[in-house]
VOMAR-302615 format. One record per residue (C-alpha): residue in one letter; x negated, y, z. Coordinates in steps of 0.5 Angstrom, whole numbers, plus 2048, in hexadecimal, padded with zeros to 3 digits. Each point is the difference from the previous one (the first is absolute). Example, Ala and Ser with C-alpha at 12.3 -4.5 7.8 and 13.67 -1.06 7.14 Angstrom:
A7E77F7810S7FE8077FE
REM end
This chain:
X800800800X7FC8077FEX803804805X8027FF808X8068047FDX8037FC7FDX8037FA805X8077FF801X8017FE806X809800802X8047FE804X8047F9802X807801802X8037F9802X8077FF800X8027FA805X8077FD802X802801806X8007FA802X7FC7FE806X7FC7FA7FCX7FD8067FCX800805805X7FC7FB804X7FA7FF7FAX7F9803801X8008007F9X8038087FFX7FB803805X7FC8007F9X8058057FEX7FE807801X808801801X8057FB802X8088017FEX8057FC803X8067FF7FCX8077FF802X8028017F9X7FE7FC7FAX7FD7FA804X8057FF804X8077FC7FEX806803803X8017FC805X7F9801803X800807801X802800807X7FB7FC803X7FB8047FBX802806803X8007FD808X7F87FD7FEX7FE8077FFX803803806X7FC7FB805X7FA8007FBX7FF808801X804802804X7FD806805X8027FD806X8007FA7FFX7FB7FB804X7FB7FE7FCX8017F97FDX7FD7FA7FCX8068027F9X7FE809802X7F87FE800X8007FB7FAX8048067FCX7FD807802X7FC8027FCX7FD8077FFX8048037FBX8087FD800X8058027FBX8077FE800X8047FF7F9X807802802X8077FD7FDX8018087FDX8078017FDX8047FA803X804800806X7FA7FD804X7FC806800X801804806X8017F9805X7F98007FDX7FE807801X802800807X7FD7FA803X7FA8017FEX7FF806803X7FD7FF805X7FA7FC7FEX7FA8017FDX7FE8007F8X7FD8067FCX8068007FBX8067FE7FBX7FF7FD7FAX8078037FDX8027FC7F9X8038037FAX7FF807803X8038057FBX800806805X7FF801808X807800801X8007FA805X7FA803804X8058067FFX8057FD804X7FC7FD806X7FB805802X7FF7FE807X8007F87FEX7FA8027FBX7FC805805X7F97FF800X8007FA7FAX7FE8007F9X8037FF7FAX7FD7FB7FBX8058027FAX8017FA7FBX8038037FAX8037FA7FCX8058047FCX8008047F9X803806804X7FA7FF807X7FB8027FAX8048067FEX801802807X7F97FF801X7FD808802X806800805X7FE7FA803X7F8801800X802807802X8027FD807X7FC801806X8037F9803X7FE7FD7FAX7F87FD7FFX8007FA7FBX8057FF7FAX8007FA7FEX8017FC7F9X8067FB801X7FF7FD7F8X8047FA800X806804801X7FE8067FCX7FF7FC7FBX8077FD801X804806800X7FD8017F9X8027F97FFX7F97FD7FDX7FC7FC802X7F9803805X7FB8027FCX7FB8057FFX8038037FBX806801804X7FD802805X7FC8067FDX804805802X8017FF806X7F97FF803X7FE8067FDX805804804X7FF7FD806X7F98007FFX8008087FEX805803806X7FD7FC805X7F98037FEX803808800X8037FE807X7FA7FC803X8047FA801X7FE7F97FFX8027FC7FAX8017F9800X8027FB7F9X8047FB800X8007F9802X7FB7FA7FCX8037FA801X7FA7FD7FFX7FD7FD806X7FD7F97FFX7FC8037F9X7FC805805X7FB8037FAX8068027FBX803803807X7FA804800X8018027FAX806802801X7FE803806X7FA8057FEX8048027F9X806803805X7F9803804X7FD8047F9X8078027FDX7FF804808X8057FC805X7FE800807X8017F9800X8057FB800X8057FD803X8007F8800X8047FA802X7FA7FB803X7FB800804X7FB7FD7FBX8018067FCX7FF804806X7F97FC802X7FE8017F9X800807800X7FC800806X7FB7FB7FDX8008057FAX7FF807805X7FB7FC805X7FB7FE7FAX8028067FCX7FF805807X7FA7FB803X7FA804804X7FC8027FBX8058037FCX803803807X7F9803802X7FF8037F9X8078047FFX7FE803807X7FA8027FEX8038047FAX805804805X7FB801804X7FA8037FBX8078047FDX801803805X7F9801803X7FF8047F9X806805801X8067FC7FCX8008027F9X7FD7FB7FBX7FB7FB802X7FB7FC7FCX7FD7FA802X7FD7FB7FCX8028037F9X807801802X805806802X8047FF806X805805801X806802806X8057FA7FCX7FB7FB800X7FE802807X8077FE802X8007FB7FDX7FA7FD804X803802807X8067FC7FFX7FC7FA7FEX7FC801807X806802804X8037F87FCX7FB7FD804X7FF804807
REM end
């Protein structure tokens, strides 16, 4: 690789049912973000008891238990059931436990937050755009304060344009999403790959979402988690670590600028671009 600059490292969000067997595997801790799905993972008849797990999971006054230590992790998102009659039972009894933020499907607007102010109080919002009209209203939506990721539900989105997913179909709608989340310093995150077993075409599908300019992806198995973390720790190892802070430090020695080094021009875009790698692996 000719410049240090050029590595991309993104972001793994695992999707997991909530269902106490996955809730309990190891295999998400290699995920940088956790969502806990009560929506398209779960059957109808399940969601109940999803939603009872969750609460002794992460519940703040609970006593910690083996099921509450086995699901924490440090960054817990829930996907909720947004638009159906389960939403508020969901909103308020989770109220009161611990987790960084809602996942909240087929956003079309913030209308739903809107409604619940105080059930949404100190928690973000992960949009998942998975309709024609969530990508027109996406300057809205990323527009939002509560909002810190937009999200690409692709399978939907191609449904709703009654074809089959493609890249093709999904052109548009990854570039807006890509687009509004930069202006509004948002994270990005692709659409899901169904691919966990082949985990070098997932790989490939993986860092063609990172160079189109997402911040990451979300995932449905944790062996895609444990390959991009794999992929980050060989890509981020010591050597190219104390090398990115080397640059940054000589850069900021010199006043800022331009710098050049060893026959190459390191300016403010690439000097962010290196602290975020080190912040990656600190």
């Amino acid at each position: 690789m000719s410049r240090i600059t050029d590595i991309l490292c993104g972001e793994s969000w695992l999707f997991v049912p909530a269902r106490e067997k996955m809730m309990r595997s190891k295999g998400k801790d290699a995920a940088d973000v956790v969502i806990y799905d009560l929506e398209d993972a779960l059957g109808p008849d399940e969601k109940d008891t999803g939603l009872a797990l969750l609460v002794q999971a992460l519940s703040r006054s609970a006593e910690a238990s083996e099921l509450s230590e086995a699901a924490r992790h440090p960054r817990v998102y829930i996907r909720i059931n947004g638009g159906t009659d389960r939403v508020e039972k969901e909103l308020t009894t989770l109220k009161n436990c611990e987790f960084e933020g809602y996942v909240l499907p087929k956003t079309e607007d913030l209308s739903l937050a809107d409604r619940y102010p105080d059930l949404f109080e100190n928690r973000r919002i992960a949009a998942l755009v998975e309709t024609p009209r969530g990508i027109l209203n996406l300057d809205q939506i990323a527009g939002d304060s509560r909002v810190h990721a937009l999200m690409l539900g692709g399978e939907d989105f191609c449904a709703s344009l009654g074809v089959p997913s493609s890249p093709e179909a999904l052109a548009y709608a990854r570039s807006q999403i890509i687009l509004f989340a930069a202006a509004y310093g948002k994270k990005s995150l692709d659409t899901v790959s169904f691919e966990y077993r082949d985990q070098e075409l997932f790989l490939t599908q993986f860092e063609a979402s990172l160079k189109l300019g997402f911040s990451g992806k979300l995932m449905i198995h944790p062996a895609q988690a444990r390959a991009a973390a794999d992929r980050e720790a060989g890509l981020l190892d010591s050597e190219a670590l104390r090398r990115a802070a080397e640059i940054v430090r000589l850069y900021h020695e010199a006043g800022g600028g331009a710098l050049v080094l060893d026959g190459k021009v390191y300016e403010a875009m690439h000097i962010a671009r290196l602290e975020r790698l080190c912040r990656r692996r600190s």
